[in-house]
N, CA, C and O atoms as CSV, one atom per row, in Angstrom:
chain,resi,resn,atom,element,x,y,z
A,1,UNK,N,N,1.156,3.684,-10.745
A,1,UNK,CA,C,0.887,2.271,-10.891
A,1,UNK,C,C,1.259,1.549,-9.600
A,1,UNK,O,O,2.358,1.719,-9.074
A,2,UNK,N,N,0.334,0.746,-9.102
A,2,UNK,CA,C,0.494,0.085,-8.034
A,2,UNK,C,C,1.404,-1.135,-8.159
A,2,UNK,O,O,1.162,-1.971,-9.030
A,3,UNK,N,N,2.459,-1.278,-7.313
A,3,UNK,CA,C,3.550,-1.823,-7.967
A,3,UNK,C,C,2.812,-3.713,-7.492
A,3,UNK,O,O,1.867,-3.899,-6.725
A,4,UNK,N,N,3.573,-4.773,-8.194
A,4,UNK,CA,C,3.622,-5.893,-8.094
A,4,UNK,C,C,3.414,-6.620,-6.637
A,4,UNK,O,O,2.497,-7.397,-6.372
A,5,UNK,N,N,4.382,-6.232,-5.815
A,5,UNK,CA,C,4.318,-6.603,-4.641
A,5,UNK,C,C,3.485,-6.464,-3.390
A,5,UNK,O,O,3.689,-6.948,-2.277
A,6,UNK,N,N,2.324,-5.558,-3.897
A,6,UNK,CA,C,1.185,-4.942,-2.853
A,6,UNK,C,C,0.194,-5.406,-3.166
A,6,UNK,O,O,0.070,-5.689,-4.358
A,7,UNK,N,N,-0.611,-5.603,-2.497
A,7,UNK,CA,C,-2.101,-6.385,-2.422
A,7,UNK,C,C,-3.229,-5.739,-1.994
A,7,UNK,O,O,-4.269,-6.263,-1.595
A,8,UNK,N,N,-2.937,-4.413,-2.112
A,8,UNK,CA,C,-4.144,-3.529,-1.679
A,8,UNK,C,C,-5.215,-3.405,-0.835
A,8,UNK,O,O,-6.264,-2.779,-0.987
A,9,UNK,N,N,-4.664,-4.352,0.443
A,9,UNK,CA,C,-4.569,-3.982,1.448
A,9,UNK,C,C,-5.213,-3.449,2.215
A,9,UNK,O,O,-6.226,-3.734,2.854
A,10,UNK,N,N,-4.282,-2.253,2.100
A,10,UNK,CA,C,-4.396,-0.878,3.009
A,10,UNK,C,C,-3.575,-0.876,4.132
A,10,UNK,O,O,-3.076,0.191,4.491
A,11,UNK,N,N,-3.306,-2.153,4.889
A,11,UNK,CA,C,-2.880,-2.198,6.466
A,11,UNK,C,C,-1.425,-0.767,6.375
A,11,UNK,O,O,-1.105,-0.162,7.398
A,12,UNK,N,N,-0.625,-0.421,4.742
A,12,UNK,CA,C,0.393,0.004,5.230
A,12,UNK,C,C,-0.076,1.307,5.906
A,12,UNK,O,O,0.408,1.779,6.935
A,13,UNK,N,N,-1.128,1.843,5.151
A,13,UNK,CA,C,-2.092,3.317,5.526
A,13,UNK,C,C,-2.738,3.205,7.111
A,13,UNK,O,O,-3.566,3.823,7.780
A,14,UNK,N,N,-2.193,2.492,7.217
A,14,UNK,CA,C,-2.448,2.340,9.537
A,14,UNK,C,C,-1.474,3.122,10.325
A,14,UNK,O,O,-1.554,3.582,11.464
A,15,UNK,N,N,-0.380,3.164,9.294
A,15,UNK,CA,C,1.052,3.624,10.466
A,15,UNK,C,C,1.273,5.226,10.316
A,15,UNK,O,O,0.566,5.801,9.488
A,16,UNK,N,N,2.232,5.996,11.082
A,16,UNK,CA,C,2.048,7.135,11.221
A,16,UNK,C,C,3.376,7.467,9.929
A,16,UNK,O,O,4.266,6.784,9.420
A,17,UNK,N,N,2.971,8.672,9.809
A,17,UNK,CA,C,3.561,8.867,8.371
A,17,UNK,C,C,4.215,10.576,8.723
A,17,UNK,O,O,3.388,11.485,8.650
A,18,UNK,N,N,5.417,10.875,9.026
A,18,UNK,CA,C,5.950,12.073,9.127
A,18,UNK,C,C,6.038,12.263,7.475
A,18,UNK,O,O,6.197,11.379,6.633
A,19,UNK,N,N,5.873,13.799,7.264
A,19,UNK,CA,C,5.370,14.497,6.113
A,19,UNK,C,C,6.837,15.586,6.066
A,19,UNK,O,O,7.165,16.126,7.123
A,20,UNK,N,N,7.446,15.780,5.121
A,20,UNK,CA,C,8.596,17.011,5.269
A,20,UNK,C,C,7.647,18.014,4.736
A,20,UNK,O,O,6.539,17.783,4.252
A,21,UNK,N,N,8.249,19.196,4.895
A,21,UNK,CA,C,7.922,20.472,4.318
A,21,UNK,C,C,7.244,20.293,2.800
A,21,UNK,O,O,6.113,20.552,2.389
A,22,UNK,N,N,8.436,19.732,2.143
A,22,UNK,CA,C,8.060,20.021,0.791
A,22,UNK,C,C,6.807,18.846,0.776
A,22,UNK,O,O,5.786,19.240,0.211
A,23,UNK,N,N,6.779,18.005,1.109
A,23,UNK,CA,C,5.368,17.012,1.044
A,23,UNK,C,C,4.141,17.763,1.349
A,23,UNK,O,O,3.313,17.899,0.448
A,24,UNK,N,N,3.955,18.196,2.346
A,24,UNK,CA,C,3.035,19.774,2.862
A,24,UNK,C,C,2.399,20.254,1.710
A,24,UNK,O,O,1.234,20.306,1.318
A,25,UNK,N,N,4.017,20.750,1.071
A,25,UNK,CA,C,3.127,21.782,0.359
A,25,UNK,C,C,2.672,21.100,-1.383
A,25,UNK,O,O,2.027,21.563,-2.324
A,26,UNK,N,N,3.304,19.982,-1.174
A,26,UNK,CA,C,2.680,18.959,-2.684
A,26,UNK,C,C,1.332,18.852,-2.373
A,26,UNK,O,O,0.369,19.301,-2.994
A,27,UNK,N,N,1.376,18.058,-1.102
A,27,UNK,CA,C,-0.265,18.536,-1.068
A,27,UNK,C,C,-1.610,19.407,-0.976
A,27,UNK,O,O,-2.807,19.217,-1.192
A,28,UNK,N,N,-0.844,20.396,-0.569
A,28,UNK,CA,C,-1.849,21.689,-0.161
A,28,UNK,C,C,-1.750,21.762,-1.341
A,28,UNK,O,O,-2.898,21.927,-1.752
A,29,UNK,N,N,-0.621,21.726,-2.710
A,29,UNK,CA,C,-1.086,22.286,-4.168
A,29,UNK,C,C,-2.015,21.312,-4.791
A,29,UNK,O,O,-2.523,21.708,-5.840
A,30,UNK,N,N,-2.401,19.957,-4.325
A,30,UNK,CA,C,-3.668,19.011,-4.716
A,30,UNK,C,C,-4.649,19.975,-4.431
A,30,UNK,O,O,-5.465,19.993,-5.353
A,31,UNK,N,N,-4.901,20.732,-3.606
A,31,UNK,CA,C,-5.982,21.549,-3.620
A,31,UNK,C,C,-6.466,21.634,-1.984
A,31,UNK,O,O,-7.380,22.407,-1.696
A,32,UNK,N,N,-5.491,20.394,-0.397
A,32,UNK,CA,C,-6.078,19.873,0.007
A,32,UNK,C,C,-5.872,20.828,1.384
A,32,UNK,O,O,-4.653,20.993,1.403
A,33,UNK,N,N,-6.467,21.580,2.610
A,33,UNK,CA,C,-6.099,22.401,3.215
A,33,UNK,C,C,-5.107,21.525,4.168
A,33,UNK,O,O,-4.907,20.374,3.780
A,34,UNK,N,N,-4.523,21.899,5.261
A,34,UNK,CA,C,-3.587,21.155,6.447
A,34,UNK,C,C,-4.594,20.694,7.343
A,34,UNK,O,O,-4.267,19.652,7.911
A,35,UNK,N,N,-5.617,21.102,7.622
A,35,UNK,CA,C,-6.220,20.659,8.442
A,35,UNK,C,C,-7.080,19.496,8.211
A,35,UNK,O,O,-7.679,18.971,9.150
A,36,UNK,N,N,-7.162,19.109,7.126
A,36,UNK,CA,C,-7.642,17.808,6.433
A,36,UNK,C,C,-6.568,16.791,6.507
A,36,UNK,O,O,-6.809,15.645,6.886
A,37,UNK,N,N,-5.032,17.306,6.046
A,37,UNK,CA,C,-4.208,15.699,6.177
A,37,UNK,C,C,-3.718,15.849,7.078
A,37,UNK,O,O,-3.132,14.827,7.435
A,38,UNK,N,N,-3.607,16.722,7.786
A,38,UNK,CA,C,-2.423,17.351,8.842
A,38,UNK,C,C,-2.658,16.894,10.263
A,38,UNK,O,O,-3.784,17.321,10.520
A,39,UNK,N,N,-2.106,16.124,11.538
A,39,UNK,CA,C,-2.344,15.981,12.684
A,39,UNK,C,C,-1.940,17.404,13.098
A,39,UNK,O,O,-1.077,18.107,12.572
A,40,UNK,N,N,-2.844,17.732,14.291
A,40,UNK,CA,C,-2.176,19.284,14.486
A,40,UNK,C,C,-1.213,19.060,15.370
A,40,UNK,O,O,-1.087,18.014,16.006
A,41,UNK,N,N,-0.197,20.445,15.475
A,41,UNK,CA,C,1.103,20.731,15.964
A,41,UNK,C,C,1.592,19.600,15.556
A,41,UNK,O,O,2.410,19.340,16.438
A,42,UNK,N,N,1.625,18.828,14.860
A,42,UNK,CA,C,2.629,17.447,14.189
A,42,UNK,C,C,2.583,17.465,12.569
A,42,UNK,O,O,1.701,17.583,11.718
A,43,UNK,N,N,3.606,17.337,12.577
A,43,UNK,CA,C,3.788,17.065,11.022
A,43,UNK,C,C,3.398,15.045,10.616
A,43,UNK,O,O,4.259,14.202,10.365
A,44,UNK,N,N,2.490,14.905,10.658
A,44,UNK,CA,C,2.056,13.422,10.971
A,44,UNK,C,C,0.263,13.262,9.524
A,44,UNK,O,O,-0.825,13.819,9.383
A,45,UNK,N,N,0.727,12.621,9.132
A,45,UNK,CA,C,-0.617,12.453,8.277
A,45,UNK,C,C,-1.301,12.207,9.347
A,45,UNK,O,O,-1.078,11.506,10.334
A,46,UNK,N,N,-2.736,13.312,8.822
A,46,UNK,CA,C,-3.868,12.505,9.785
A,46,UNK,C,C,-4.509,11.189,9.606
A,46,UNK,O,O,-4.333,10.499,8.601
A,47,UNK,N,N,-5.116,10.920,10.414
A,47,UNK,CA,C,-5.685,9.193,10.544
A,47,UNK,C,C,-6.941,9.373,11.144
A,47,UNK,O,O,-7.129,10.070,12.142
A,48,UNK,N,N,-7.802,8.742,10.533
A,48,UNK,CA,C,-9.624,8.586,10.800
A,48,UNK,C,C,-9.653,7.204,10.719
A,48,UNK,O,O,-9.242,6.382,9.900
A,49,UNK,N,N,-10.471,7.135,12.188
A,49,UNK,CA,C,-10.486,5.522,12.285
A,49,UNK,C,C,-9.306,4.555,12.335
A,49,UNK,O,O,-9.496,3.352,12.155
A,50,UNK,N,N,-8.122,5.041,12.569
A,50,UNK,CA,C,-7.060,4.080,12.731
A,50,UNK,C,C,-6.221,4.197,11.146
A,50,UNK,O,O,-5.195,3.517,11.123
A,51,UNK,N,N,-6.435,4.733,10.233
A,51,UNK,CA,C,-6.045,4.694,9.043
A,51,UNK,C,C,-6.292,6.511,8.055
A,51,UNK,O,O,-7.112,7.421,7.932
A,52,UNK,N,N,-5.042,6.117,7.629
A,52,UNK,CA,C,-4.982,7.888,6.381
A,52,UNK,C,C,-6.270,8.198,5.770
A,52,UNK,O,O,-7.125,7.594,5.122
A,53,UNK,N,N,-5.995,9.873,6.422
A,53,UNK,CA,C,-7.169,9.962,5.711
A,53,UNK,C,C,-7.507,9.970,4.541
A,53,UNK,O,O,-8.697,10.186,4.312
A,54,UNK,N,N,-6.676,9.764,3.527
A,54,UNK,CA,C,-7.045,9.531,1.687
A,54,UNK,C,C,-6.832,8.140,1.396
A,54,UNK,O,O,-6.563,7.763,0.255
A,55,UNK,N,N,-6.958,7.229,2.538
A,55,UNK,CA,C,-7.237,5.720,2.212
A,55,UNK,C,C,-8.534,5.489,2.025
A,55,UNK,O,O,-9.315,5.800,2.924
A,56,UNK,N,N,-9.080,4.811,0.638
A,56,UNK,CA,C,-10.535,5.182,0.226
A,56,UNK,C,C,-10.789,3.402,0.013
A,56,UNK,O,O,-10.809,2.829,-1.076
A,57,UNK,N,N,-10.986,2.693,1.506
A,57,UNK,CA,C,-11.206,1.565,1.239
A,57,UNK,C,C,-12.433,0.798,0.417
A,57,UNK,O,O,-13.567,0.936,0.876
A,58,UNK,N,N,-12.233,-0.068,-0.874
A,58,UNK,CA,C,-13.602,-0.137,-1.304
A,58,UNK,C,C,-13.368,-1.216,-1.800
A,58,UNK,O,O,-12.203,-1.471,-2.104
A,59,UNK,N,N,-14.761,-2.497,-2.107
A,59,UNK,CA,C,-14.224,-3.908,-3.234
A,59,UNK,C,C,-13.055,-3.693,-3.942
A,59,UNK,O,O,-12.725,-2.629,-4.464
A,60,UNK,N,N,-12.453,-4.710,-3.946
A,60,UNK,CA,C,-11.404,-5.415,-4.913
A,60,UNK,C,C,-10.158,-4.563,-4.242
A,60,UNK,O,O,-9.132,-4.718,-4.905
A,61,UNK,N,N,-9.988,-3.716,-3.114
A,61,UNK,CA,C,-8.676,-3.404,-2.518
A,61,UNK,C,C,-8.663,-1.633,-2.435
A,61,UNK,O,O,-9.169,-0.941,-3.320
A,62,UNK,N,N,-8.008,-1.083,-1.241
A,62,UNK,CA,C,-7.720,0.155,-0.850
A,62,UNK,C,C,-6.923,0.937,-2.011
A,62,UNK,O,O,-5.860,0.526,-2.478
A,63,UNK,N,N,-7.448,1.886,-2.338
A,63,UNK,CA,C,-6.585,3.243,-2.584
A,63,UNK,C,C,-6.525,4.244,-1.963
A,63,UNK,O,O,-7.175,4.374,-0.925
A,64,UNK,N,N,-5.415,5.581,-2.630
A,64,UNK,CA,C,-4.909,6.164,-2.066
A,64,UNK,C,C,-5.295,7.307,-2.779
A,64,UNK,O,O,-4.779,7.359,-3.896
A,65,UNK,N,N,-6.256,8.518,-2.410
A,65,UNK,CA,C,-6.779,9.117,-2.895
A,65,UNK,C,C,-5.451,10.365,-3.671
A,65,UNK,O,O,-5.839,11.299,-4.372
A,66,UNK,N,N,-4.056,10.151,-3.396
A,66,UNK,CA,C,-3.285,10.887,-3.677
A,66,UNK,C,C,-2.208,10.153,-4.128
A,66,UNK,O,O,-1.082,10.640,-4.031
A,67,UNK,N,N,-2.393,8.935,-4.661
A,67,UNK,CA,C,-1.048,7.971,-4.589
A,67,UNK,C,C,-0.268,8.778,-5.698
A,67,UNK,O,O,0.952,8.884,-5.573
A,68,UNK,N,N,-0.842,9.295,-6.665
A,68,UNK,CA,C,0.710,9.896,-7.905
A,68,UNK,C,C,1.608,10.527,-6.708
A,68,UNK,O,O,2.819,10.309,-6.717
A,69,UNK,N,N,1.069,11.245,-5.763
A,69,UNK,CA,C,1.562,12.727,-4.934
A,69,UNK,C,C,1.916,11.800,-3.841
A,69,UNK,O,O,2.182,12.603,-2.947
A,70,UNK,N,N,2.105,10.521,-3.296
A,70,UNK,CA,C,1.560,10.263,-1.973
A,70,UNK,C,C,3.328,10.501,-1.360
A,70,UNK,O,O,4.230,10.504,-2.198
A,71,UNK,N,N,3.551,10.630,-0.326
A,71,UNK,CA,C,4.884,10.654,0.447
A,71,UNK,C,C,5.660,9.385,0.403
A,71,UNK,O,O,5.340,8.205,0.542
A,72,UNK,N,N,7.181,10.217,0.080
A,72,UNK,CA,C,8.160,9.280,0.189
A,72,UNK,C,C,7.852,7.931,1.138
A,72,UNK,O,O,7.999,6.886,0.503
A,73,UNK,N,N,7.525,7.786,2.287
A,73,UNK,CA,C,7.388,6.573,2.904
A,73,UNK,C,C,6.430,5.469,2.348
A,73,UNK,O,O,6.349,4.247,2.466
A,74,UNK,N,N,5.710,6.492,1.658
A,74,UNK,CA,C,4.109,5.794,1.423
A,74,UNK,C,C,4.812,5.158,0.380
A,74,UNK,O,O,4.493,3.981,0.217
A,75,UNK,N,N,5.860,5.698,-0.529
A,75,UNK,CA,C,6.385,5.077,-2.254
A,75,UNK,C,C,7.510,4.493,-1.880
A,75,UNK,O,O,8.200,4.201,-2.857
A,76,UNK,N,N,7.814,4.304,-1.214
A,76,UNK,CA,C,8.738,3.276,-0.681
A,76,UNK,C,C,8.631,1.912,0.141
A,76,UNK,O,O,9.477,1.039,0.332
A,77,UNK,N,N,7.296,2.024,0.567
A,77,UNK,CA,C,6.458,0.639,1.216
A,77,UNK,C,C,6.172,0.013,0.281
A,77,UNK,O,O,5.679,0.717,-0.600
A,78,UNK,N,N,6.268,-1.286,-0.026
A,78,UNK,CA,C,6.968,-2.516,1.265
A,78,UNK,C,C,8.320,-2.695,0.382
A,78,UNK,O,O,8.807,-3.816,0.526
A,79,UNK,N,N,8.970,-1.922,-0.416
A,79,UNK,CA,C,10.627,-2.237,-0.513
A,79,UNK,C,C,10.327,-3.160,-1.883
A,79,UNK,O,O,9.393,-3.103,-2.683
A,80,UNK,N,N,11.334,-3.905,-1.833
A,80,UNK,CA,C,11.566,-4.964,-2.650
A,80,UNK,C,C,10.996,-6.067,-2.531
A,80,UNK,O,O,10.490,-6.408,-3.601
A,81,UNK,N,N,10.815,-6.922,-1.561
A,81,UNK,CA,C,10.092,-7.868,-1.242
A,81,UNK,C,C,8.660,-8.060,-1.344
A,81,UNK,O,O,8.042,-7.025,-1.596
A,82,UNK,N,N,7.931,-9.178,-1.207
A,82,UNK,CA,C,5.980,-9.215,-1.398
A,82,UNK,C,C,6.084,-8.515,-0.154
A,82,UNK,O,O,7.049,-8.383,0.599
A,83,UNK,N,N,4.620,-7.987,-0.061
A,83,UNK,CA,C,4.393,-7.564,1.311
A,83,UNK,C,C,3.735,-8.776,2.317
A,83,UNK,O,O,2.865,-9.596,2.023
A,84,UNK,N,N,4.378,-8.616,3.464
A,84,UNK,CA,C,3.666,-9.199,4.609
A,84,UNK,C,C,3.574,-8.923,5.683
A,84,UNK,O,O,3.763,-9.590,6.700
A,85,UNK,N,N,3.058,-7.174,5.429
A,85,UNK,CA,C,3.076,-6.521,6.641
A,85,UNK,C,C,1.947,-6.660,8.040
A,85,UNK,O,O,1.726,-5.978,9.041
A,86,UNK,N,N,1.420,-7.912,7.479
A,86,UNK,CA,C,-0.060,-8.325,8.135
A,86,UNK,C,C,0.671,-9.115,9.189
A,86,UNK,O,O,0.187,-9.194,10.318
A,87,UNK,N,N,1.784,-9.692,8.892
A,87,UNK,CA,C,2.194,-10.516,9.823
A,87,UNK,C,C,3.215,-9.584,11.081
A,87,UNK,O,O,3.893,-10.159,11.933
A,88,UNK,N,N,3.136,-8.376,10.965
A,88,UNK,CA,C,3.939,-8.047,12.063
A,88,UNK,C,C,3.237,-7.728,13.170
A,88,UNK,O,O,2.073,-7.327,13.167
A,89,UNK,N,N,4.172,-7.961,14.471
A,89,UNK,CA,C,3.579,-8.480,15.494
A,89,UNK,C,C,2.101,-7.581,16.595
A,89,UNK,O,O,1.402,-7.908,17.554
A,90,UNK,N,N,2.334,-5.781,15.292
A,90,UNK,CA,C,1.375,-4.873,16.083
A,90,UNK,C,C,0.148,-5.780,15.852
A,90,UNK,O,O,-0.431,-6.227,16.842
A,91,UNK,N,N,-0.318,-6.101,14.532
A,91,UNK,CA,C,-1.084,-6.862,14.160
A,91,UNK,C,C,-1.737,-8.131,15.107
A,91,UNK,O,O,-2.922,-8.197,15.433
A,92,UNK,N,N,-0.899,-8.913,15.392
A,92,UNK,CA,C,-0.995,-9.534,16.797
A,92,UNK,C,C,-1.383,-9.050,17.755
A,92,UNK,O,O,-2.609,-9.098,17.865
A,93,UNK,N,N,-0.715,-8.452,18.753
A,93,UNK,CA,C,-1.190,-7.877,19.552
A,93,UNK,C,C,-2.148,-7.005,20.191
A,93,UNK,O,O,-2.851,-7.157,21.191
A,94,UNK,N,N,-1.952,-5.690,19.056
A,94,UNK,CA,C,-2.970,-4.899,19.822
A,94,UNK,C,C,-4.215,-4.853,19.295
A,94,UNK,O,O,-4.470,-4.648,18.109
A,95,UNK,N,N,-4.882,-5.015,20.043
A,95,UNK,CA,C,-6.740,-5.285,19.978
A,95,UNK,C,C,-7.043,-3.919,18.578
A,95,UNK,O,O,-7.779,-4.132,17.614
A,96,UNK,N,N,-6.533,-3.025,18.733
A,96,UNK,CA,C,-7.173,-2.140,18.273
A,96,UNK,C,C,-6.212,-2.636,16.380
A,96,UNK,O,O,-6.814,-2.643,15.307
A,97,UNK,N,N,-5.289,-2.841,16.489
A,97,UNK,CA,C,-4.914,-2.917,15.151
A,97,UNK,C,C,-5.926,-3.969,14.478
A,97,UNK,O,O,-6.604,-3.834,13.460
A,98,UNK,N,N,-5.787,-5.382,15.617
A,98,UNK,CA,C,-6.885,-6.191,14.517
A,98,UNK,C,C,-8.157,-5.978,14.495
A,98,UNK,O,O,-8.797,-6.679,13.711
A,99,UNK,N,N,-8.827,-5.077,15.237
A,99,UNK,CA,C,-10.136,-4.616,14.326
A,99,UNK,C,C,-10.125,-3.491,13.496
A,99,UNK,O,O,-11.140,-3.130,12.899
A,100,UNK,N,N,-8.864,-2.807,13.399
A,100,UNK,CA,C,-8.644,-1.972,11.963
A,100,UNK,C,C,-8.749,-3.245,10.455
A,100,UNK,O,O,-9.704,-3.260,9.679
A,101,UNK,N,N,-7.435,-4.274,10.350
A,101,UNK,CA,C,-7.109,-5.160,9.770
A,101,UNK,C,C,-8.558,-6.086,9.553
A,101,UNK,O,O,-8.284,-7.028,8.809
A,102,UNK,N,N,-9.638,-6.106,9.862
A,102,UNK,CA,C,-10.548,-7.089,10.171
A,102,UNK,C,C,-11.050,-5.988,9.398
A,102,UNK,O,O,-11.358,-6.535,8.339
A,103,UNK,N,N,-11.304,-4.839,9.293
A,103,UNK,CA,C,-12.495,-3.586,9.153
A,103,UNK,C,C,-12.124,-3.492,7.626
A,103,UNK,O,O,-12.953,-3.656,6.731
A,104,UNK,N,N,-10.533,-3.157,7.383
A,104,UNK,CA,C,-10.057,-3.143,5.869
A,104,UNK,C,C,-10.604,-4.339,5.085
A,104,UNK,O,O,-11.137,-4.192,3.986
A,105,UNK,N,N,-10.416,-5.841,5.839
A,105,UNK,CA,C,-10.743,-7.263,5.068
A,105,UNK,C,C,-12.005,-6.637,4.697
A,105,UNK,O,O,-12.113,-5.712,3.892
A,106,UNK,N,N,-12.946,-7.195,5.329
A,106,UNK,CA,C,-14.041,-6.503,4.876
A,106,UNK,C,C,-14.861,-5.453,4.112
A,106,UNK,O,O,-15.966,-5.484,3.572
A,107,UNK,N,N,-13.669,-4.269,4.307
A,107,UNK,CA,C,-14.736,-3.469,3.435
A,107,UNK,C,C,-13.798,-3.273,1.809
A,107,UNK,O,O,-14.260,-2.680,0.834
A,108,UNK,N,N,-12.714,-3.796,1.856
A,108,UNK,CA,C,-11.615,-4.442,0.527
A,108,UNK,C,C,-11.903,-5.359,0.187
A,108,UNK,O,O,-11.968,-5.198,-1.032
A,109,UNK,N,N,-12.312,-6.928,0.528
A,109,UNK,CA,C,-12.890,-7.848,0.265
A,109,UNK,C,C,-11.234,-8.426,0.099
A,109,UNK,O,O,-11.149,-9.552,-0.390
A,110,UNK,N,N,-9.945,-7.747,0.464
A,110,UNK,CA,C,-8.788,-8.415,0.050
A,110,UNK,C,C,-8.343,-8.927,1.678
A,110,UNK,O,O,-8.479,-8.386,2.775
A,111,UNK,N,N,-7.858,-10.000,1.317
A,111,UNK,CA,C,-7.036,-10.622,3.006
A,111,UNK,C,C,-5.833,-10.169,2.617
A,111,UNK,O,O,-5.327,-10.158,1.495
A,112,UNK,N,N,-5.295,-9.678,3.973
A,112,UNK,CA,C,-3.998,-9.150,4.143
A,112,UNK,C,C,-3.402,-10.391,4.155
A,112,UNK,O,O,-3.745,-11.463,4.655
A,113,UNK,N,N,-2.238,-9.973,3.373
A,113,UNK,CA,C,-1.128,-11.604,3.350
A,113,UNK,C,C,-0.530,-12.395,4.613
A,113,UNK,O,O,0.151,-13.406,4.442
């Protein structure tokens, strides 16, 4: 269940996501090989287009093609608080984040907070 405080988004599925061992192999038992989530020689979720690859952006807000399974970081974003991870300053700055953030609006139809 997608908790209260998230808005589906997606922007958190932009950032790099170290994976432990046992996460690895939760997922390879989804069925999914390493070379599909896996950055190689890194233990790093892969990213297509600036964003995870089991972020399945579509109307009415992003999912997570693995969220029961998804990694500790991923189930621990954004904490306690609403999210307003739109407002941090990568977002600002780098050219390439806001046409990720611009690409999610659009194809989510949700504005990042």
């Amino acid at each position: 269940m997608i908790p209260d405080n998230c808005n589906s988004c997606g922007l958190c599925c932009t950032l790099g996501i170290q994976l432990s061992k046992k996460e690895i192999a939760a997922i390879k038992e989804l069925g999914y090989e390493e070379e599909h989530f896996l950055e190689p020689k890194e233990k790093l979720l892969k990213r297509v287009n600036g964003r995870c690859v089991f972020l399945i952006p579509k109307k009415g807000g992003a999912r997570c093609e693995i969220y029961e399974f998804r990694p500790r970081l991923c189930r621990d974003f954004p904490g306690e608080k609403k999210c307003a991870f739109s407002k941090h300053p990568i977002f600002r700055i780098s050219g390439n984040y806001k046409k990720i953030k611009k690409e999610l609006e659009n194809q989510t139809g949700v504005k990042a907070p």
